[in-house]
C-alpha positions in Angstrom: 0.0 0.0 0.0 1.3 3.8 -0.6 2.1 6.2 1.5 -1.1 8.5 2.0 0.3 12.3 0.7 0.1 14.8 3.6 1.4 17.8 2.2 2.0 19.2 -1.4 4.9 21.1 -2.7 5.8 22.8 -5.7 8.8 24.7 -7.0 6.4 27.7 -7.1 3.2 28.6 -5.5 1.8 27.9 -1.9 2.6 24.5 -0.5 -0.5 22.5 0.7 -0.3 21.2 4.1 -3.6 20.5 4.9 -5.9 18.1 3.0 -3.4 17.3 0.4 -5.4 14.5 -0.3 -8.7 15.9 -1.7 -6.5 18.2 -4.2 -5.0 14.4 -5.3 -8.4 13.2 -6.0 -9.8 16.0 -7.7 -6.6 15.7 -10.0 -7.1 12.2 -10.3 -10.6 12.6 -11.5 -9.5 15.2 -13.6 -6.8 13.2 -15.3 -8.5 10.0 -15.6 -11.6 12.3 -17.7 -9.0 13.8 -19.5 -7.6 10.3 -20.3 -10.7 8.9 -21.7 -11.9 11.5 -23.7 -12.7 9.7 -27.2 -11.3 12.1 -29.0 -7.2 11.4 -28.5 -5.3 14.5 -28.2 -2.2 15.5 -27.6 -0.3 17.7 -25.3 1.6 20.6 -26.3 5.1 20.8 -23.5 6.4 24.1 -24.4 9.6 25.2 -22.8 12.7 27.6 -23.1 16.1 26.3 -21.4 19.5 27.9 -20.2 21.6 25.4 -19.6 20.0 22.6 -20.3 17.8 21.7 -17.2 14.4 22.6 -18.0 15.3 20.6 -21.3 15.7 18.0 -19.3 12.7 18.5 -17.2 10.4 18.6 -20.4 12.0 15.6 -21.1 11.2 13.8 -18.7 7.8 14.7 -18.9 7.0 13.8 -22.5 8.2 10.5 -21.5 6.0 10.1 -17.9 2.9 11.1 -20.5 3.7 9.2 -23.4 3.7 6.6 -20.9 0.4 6.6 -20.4 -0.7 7.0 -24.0 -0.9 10.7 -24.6 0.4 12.3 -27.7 3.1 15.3 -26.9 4.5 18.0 -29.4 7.5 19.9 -27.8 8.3 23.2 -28.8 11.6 25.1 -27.8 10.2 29.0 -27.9 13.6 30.3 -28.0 13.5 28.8 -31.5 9.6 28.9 -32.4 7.4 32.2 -34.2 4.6 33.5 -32.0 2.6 32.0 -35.2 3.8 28.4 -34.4 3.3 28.5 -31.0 -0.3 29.9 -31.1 -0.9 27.3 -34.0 0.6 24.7 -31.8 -1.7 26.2 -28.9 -4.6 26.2 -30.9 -4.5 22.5 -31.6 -3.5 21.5 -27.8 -5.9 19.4 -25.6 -3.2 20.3 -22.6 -0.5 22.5 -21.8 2.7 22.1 -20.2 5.1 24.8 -19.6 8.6 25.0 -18.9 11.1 28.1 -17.7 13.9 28.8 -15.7 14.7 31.9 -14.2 17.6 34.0 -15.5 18.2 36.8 -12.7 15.2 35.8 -11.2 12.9 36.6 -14.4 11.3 34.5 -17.1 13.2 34.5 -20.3 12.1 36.8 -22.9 11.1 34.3 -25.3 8.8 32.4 -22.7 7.1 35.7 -21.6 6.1 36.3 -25.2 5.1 32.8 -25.6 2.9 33.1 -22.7 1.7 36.5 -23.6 0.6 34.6 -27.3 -1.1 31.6 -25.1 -2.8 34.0 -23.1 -3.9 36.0 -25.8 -5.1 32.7 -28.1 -7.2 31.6 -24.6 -9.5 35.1 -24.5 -12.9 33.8 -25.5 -13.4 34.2 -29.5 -9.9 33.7 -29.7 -8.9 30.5 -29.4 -10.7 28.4 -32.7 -11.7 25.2 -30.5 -12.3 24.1 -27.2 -12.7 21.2 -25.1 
């Protein structure tokens, strides 16, 4: 049997310390809806990286949800047109999203990624949903 989770914590955010648990089982509901839509979909992991590391990270989790059957596209936005990543967007049935922090900012090309997402999500704006 596994260990019951008593607290969450991200790299960013507040960390949950109380009732960890129902936040797990909304997520878990969540994903497994997500996961048996009928219509398979893909996820869109876009990332910018400084040394490497977030590379890595993005990596690692194309391969934890190819694992469980999803599609992925990755998309480096230090090397991607505001046109391709709101194309890419566009098409998405989930996002994943990957920066590090150079002087304790977001890179340049990630801000204007995320100012393109943003943008594509206002209502009228994006041309499907799910």
């Amino acid at each position: 049997k596994s260990a019951d989770v008593t607290s969450l914590a991200p790299r960013h955010g507040p960390m949950v310390r109380t009732e960890a648990w129902k936040l797990m089982c909304k997520y878990e509901a969540w994903l497994e809806r997500k996961l048996s839509a009928e219509n398979e979909g893909h996820v869109l992991i876009l990332f910018a990286s400084a040394y490497g590391n977030t590379t890595t990270l993005a990596k690692s989790i194309q391969k934890g949800i190819e694992a469980t059957g999803v599609k992925t596209v990755m998309m480096n936005a230090e090397f991607c047109s505001a046109d391709d990543i709101k194309k890419a967007y566009t098409e998405c049935d989930g996002l994943a999203l990957g920066s590090p922090t150079l002087g304790g900012q977001m890179p340049t090309q990630m801000k204007e990624a995320l100012g393109v997402i943003l943008n594509a999500a206002q209502p009228g704006n994006k041309e499907s949903t799910s």
